[in-house]
ZAVOTOR-757020 format. One record per residue: y, x, z of N, C-alpha, C, CB in turn. Coordinates in steps of 0.05 Angstrom, whole numbers, plus 5000, padded with zeros to 4 digits. Each point is the difference from the previous one (the first is absolute). Glycine has a CB too. Example, Ala and Ser with C-alpha at 12.3 -4.5 7.8 and 13.67 -1.06 7.14 Angstrom:
2
488652645156502449825000502450185000497749625025/504450314961502450165001502249855014498750244957/
//
This chain:
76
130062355306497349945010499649705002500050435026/502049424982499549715006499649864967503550005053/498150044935498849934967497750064989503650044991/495750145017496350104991499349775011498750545004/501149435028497249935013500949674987498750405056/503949424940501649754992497849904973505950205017/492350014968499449934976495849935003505750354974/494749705049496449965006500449635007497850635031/505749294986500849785013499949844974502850185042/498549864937499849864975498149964994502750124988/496150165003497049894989497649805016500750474978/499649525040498349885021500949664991500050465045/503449474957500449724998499049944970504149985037/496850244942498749854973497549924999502550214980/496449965035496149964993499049765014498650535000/504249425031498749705013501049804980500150105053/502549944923500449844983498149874983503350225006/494850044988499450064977497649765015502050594973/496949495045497749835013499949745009499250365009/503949524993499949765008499549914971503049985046/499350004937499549964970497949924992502550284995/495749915004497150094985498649795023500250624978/498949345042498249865013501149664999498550485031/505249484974500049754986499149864986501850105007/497750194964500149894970496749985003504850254967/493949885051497149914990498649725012499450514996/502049525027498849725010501649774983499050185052/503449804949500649804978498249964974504350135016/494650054975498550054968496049865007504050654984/495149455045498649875008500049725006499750395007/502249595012499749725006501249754983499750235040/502949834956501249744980499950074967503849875041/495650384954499350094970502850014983495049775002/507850265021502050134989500450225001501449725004/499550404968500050254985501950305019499849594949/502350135062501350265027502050244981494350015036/506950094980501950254980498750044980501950265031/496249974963498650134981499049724986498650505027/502049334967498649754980500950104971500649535035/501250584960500950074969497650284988506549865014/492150255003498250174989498149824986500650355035/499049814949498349924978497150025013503350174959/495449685026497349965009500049755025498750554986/497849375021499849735009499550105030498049704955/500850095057500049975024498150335020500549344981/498550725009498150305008502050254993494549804983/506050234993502750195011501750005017499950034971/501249725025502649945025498350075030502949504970/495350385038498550115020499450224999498849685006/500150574981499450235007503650155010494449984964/507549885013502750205003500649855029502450134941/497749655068500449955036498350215022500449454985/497750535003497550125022501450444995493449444984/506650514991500450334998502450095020498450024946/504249845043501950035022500449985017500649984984/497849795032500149965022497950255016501449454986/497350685005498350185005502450284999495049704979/506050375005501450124991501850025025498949894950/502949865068502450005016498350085032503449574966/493950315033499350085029500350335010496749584994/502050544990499950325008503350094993493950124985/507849844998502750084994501049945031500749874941/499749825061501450045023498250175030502949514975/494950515025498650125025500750274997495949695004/504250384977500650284993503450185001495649814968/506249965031502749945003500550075025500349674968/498650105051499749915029499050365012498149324993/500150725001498350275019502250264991493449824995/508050164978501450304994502349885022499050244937/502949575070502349925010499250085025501749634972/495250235044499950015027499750465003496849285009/502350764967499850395009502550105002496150144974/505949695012502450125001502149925029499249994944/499849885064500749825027502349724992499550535034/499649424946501649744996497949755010503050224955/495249825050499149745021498950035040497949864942/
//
């Protein structure tokens, strides 16, 4: 039982990974107009921004969603 509920705990830290990452890389891309991890994707400055904004969209509900299955299981 403790390894089931251990894998909502994971998923929760990747998605805050996933979200620090992604919101770094966009404000960096906004404000100083460096390219940030994802700089090797192809295409110019509006892709790179939609793939920050998508993921970073992408990590908020993952980890909220992470967070609320852990707290049903009584891991918070």
């Amino acid at each position: 039982m403790e390894r089931k509920t251990m894998k909502y705990d994971v998923l929760q830290v990747l998605a805050l990974l996933l979200l620090a990452v992604c919101v770094q890389g966009l404000v960096r891309l906004l404000v100083d107009g460096e390219r940030g991890l994802l700089g090797g994707l192809p295409g110019g400055f509006v892709p790179l921004l939609l793939t920050y904004a998508v993921l970073t969209a992408v990590g908020v509900p993952a980890a909220a969603w992470a967070h609320s299955r852990a707290k049903a299981l009584g891991r918070r």
